[in-house]
N, C-alpha and C positions, 0 to 999 in steps of 0.2 A: 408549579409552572403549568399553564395551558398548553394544551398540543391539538392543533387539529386532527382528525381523522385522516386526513390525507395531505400530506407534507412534500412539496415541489423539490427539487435538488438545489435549487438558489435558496432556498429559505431552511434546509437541513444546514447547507453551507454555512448560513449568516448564521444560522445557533450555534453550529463548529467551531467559529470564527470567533464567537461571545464567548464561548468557555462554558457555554450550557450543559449545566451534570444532567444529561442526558443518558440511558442506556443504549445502543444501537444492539439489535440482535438480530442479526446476521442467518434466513431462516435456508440458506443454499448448502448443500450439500460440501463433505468438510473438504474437498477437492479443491472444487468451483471458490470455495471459501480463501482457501491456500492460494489461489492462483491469483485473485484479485478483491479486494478489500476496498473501503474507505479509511482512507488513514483519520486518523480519532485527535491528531494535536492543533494544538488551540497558542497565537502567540502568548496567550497568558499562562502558559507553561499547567493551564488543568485541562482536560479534555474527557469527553464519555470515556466510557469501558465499551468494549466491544467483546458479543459472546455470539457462538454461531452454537446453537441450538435446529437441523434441519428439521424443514414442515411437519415431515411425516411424523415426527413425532409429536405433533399436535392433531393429529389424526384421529388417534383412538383413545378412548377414557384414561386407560390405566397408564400410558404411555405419555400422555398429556398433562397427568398428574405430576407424573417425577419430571417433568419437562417444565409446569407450570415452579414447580419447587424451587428450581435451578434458578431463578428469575429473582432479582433480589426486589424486595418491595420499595414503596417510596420515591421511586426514579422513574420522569418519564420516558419513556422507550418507543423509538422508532422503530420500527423492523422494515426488514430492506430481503428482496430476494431478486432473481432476477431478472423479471418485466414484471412485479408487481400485483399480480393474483397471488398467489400463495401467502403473500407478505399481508396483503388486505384481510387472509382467511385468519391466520394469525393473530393481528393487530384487533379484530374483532372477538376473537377467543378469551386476548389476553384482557378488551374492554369489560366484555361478561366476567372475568373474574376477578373485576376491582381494580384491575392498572389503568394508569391512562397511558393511552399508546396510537401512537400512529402512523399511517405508511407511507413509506417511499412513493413518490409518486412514480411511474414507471422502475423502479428498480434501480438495481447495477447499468442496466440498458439507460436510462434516464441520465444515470450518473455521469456514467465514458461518455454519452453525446456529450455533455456538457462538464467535460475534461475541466476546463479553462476555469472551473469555479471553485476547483481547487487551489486555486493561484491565483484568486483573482487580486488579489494585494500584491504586488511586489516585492516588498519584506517577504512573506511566508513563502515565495518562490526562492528567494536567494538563502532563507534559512534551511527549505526542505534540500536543496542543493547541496550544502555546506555539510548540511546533517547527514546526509547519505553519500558520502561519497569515499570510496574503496581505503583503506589506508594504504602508504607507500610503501609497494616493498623496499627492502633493506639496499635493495642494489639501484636504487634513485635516481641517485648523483651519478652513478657509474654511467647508465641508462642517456642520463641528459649530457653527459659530456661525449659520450659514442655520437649521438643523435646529433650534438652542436661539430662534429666533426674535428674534435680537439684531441681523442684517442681512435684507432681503431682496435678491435676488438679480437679477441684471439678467438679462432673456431671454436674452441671448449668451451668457451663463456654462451654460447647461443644459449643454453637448455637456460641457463641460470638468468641469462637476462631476456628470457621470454621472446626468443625472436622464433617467428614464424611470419609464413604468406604473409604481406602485406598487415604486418602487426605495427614495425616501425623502422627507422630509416635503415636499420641494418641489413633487413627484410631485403631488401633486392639486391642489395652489396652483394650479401653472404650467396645469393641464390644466382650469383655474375662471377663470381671469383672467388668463392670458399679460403683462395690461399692468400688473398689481399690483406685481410683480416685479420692481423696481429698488429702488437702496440707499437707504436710508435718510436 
């Protein structure tokens, strides 16, 4: 597969989007890494790998060596950092040593401007939705029949069905009349 040298975040997208076995390597420090990513899935259920390998360690020979190592051969690779120098320094490293690779254009920075192109389908919005969303705790039902005002709730139960400040309808009951609040 062809890569340009320098890849816009609408055309990362649309590879994303293709299921293109892509490498993304991630060259921000493992923090910055942790805190915000490109998510890697693809509706055709393949998607890149993503490895966050930081700059620095493409910095100096020896350190660049076991860094180049890491790197699995064969797969074009993006690198992404975040505004796009480090990632260009990178992406040039990894060209000199036989990968095809290329970069983010503007970065992570590139990316959040143009939020929206990670959704730009409406399926992969209403999947990513679906797919991250918290499980229910145990006490649900409880939760929704308090809230639809069909029980009231005993003071003891707050801890257990998570009432606090303006969390949900009991939330200002409980914080008017603590002694209201047993069943019914």
């Amino acid at each position: 597969m062809k890569l340009p040298k320098l890849l816009s975040a609408a055309a990362l997208y649309e590879r994303l989007h293709r299921g293109d076995n892509l490498l993304l390597l991630d060259v921000r420090n493992n923090e910055a890494f942790a805190r915000l990513r490109i998510e890697t899935g693809s509706p055709s259920g393949r998607g890149p790998d993503t490895l966050n390998l930081p700059y620095f360690l493409f910095l100096e020979e020896d350190t660049a060596a076991t860094a180049l190592a890491a790197i699995p051969a064969g797969r074009p690779i993006v690198v992404v950092c975040a505004h796009g120098g480090a990632s260009e320094m990178v992406a040039s490293r990894l060209r000199q040593a036989g990968h095809t690779a290329a970069n983010l254009a503007g970065g992570m920075e590139a990316w959040a401007r143009n939020s929206d192109l990670a959704f730009a389908h409406e399926d992969d919005f209403v999947d990513h939705i679906l797919g991250n969303l918290p499980a229910l705790p145990p006490e649900y039902a409880e939760i929704k029949r308090v809230n639809a005002g069909l029980v009231r709730a005993h003071p003891q139960q707050s801890s257990v069905l998570e009432m606090g400040r303006n969390v949900c309808a009991l939330s200002s009951a409980y914080a008017d009349d603590p002694a209201s609040l047993v069943p019914r």
